[in-house]
N, C-alpha and C positions, 0 to 999 in steps of 0.2 A: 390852695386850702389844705395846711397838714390834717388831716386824718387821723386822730387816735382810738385805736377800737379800747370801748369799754369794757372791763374785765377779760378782757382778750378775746373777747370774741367780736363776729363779724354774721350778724344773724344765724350764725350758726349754733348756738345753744351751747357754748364750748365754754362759759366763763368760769373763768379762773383753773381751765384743764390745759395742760402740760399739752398733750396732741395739739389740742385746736392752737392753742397762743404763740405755736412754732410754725403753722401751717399760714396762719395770717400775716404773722412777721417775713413771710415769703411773700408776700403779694406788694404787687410793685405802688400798690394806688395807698396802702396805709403806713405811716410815718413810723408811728410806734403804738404802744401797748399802755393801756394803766389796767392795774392787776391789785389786788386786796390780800393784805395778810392780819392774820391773828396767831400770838402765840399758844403753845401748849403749855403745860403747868411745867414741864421740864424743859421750857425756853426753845422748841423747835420753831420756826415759822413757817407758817402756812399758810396756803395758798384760800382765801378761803373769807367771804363778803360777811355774810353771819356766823358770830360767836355760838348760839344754839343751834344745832345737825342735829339730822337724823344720823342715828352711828348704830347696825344692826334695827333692830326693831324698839330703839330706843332714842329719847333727845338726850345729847350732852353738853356739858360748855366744855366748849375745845382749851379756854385757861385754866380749869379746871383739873384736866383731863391728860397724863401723860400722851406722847406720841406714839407708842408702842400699843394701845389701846383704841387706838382710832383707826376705820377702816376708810379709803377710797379717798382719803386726803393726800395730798401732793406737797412736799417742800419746798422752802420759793430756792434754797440751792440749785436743788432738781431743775429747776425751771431755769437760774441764772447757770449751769455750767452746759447746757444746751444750745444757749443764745448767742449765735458767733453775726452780731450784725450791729451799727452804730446809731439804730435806729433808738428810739427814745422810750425808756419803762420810765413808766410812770408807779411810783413802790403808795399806795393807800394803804400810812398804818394804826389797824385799828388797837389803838394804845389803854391797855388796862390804866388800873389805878396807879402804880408804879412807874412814871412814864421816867424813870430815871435808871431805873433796872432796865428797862424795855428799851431806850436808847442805848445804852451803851452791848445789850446783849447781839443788838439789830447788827450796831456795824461790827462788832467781833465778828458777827454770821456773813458780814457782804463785805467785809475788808479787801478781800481779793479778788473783785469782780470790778476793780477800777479802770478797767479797761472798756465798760461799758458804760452808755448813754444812760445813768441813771438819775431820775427825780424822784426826791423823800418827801412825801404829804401828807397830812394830817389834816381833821378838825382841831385837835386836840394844839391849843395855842401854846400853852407851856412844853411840852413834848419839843414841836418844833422848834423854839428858841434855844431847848436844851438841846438840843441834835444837833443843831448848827454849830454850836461850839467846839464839839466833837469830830465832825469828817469835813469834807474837800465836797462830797456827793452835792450839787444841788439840792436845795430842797425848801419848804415854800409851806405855806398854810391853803387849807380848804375854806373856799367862804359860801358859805346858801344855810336854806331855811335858817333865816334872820344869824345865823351864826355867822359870828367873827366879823360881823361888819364895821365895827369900828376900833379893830386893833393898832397899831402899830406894824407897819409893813418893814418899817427901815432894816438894813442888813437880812432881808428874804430875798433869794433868788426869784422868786417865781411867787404866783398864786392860782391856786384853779377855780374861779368860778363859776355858779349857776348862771345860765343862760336868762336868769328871769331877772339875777340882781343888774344891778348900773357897772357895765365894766370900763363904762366912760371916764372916772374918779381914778381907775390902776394908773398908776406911772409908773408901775414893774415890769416884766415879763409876764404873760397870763395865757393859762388853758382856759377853754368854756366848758361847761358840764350841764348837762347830756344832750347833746343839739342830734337830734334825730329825723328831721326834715330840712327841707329845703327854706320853707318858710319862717322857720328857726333861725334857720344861718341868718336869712336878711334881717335880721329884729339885732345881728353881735355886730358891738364896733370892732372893726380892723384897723388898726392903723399898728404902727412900729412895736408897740409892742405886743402885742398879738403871736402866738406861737401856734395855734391851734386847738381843734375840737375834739372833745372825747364825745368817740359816737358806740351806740349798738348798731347804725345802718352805715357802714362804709361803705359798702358794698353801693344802696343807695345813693349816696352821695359823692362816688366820685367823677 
């Protein structure tokens, strides 16, 4: 059973932190990583599940928001020229309305990290068909809460989904998303193409 820690962490409270997501991709029981980005208004990415932070004693929107103005946020460069292992990132991206500035800025930003195990995922359906055309990376749509169920799969490497929907119908490559027990696991089919679970309990589950 591959292992992916969710947001990179590993019950450890670490999601989406540069420390923890280096410290996990050490452990011999988890496969890889899926991690969250959003941009900043000056096209930084970052590491980071929600678009609204706390930033000081204030909320901001991180697209809003140059990168020079934002405290305690982390780059996902930072994070990719850190990661010397063939283990599998999983890139969740949370794609403004522009998803065609947003592509093409993503892989200018991760052009030189081809050396590593990466997968590109989105909800965002048009994003991922437009990205596809563009890089070599893997990359794949996100399906749960009712979204994306009845797309078009053809020419997608992968898909990730929800543990609740039917992943009996993929004939791709597929993650499950967010299997956190035991009990969980037994409810996902496995068969060939099956790649693995994105979990917060590795730990628990290996």
């Amino acid at each position: 059973m591959k292992l992916i820690a969710h947001r990179g962490n590993d019950s450890d409270k670490t999601e989406n932190k540069i420390k923890g997501i280096i410290e996990n991709l050490l452990k011999d029981y988890i496969e890889g990583i899926e991690i969250d980005i959003q941009n900043t208004y000056d096209y930084k990415f970052v590491l980071s599940h929600n678009k609204i932070i706390k930033n000081n004693n204030n909320y901001i929107n991180i697209t809003k928001t140059n990168y020079k103005n934002i405290k305690n946020i982390e780059l996902l460069t930072e994070l990719l020229d850190k990661i010397n292992s063939n283990k599998i990132i999983i890139i969740d991206c949370k794609v403004n309305d522009n998803y065609k500035e947003y592509a093409k800025k993503l892989i200018k930003t991760i052009k030189k990290y081809k050396y590593l195990n990466i997968y590109l995922c989105s909800f965002n359906y048009e994003f991922i068909k437009y990205i596809k055309k563009l890089t070599s990376y893997k990359v794949g749509i996100i399906i749960g809460y009712l979204m994306n169920i009845n797309k078009n799969l053809n020419d997608l490497d992968f898909v990730s989904i929800n543990f609740n929907m039917n992943e009996k119908k993929i004939t791709i490559p597929y993650f499950v998303w967010t299997v956190n027990s035991k009990d969980e696991i037994r409810k996902i089919s496995i068969n060939n193409h099956f790649l693995g679970i994105i979990t917060d309990k590795s730990k628990l589950l290996k």
